[in-house]
N, C-alpha and C positions, 0 to 999 in steps of 0.2 A: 520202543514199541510205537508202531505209528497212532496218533489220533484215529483214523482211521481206519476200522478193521478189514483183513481182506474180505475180498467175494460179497460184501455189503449190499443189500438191496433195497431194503425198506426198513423202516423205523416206524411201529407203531405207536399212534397217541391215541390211545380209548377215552373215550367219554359216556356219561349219559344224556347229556343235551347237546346237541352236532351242532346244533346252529350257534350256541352261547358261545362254543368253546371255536369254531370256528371267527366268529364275530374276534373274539381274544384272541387269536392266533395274529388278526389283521388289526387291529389297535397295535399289538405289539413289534409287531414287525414294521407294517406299512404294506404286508404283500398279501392279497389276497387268494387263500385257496382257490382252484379249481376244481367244481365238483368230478366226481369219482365214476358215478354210478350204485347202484343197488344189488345187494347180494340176495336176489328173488328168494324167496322161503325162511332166508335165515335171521330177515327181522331188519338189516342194518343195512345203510350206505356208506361212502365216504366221501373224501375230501383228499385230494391232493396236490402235494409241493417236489419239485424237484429240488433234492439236494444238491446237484451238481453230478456230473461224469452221468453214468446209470446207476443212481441210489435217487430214492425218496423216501418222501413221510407219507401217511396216511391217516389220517385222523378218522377214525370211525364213530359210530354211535347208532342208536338206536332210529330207524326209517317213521316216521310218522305217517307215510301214505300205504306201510305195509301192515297187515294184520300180527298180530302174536303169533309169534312162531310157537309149530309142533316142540322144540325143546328150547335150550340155554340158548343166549343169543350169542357169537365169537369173541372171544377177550374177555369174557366175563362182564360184559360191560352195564349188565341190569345190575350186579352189583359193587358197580362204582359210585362213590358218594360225590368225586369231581375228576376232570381229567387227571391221565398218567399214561405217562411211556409205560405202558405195559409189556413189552417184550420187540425182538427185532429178526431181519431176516437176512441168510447169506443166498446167493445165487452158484453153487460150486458149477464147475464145468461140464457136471455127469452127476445128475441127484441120484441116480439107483449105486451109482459107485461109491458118493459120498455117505450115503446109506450103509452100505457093505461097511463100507471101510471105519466108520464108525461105532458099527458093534461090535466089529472086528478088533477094536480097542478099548470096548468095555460102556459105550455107551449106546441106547437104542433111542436114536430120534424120533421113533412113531412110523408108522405104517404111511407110505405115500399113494395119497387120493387124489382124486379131480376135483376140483374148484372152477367158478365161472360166476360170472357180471355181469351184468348189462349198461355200458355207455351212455350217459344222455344223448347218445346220435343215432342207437340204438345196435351199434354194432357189440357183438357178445364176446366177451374175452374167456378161455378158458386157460387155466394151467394147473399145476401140478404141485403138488406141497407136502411137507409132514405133518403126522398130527396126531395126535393118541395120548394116553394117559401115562407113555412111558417117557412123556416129553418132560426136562426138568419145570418143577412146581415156579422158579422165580421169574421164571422171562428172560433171564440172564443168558443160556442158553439159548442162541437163534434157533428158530426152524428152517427146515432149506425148501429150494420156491427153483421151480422150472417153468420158465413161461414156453416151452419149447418156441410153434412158430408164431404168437400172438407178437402182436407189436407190444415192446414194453412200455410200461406206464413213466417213464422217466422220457421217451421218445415222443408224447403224444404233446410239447409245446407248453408246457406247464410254466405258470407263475413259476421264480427259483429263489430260495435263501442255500446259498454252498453251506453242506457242511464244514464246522468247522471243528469237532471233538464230541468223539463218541466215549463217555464211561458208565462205569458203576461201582456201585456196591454192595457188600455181602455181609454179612456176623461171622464169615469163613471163608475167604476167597480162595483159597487151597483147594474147597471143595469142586467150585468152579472150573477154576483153569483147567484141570484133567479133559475135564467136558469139553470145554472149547477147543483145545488140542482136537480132541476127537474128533471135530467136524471142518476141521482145520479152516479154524479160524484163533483170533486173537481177540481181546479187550481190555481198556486198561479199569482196574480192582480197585477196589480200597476199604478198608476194614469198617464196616456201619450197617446201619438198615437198610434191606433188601431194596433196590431203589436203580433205576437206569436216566441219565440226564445227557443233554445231547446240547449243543450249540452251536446258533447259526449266523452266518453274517447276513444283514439285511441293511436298509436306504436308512438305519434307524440304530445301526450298530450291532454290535453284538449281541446276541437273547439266549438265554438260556430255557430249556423248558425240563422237568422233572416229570 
């Protein structure tokens, strides 16, 4: 199995405090994020790194120049006590297809909506994603993400740490793999608490983050 899963786009790292855990992101590595932009309405910003090829991270958390949002803020991230790889995303080549063919095999990724940002330059990205409450509860299972013609966030000259291994684990990883199949993709398992951990190389060696 590759370290690497196919179709990989993004790696989410949720927090409650963006700045804390961004500040920790750059101690630890030596590389500092570049910021993301604001998700208008929905309470949060980010922070991004290129992983290498077209995959990144994103580090989100809660927008302090934005009011309370009307509902949950994304990632559940109002009830996080400290950062965590919360879940991760694939890019298939055709998301209504990977859709289809997904249920089509017994699992339903979520209804695909529109999402959009605003750049600190202020140019607006919009794209495309899964998302619903028929998405599995661990995170283990990615969501799938079509930036159709936005420029990708991997292309916009970002700080890099390569990835260097993406896993998890599960109290049941039988449960999983099915899933992942499904949305054809892979990950590599291992029997434990529900948990995603990613590592990267940087000016500073190797880092792990959970």
């Amino acid at each position: 199995m590759n370290a690497i899963p196919a179709h990989l786009d993004h790696l989410v790292l949720a927090t409650p405090d963006l700045a804390a855990t961004v500040a920790d992101f750059t101690r630890r590595t030596g590389v500092t994020p570049a910021p993301g932009g604001a998700h208008v309405g929905r309470g949060t910003r980010n922070f991004l790194v290129s992983l290498g090829g077209s995959s990144y991270l994103e580090i989100i958390g809660p927008d302090p120049e934005q009011s309370e949002p009307a509902g949950p803020r994304p990632f559940a991230v109002d009830e996080l006590a400290a950062a965590r790889t919360v879940t991760w995303a694939i890019s298939p080549p055709d998301l209504d297809r990977a859709v289809a063919d997904a249920r089509a095999r017994g699992y339903d990724p979520g209804d695909v909506r529109p999402m959009s940002r605003r750049r600190p330059d202020g140019t607006l990205l919009e794209w495309r994603l899964t998302d619903g409450d028929t998405q599995h509860p661990s995170g283990l299972v990615p969501f799938l993400i079509d930036w159709g013609s936005a420029v990708h966030p991997s292309a916009s000259g970002l700080p890099e740490t390569p990835l260097l291994e993406l896993s998890a684990s599960a109290p049941d990883p039988d449960e999983i793999r099915p899933l992942l199949a499904a949305v054809g993709t892979e990950l590599a398992l291992s029997e434990g608490p529900t948990g995603l951990t990613f590592t990267v190389r940087t000016p500073r060696g190797p880092v792990t983050f959970g």
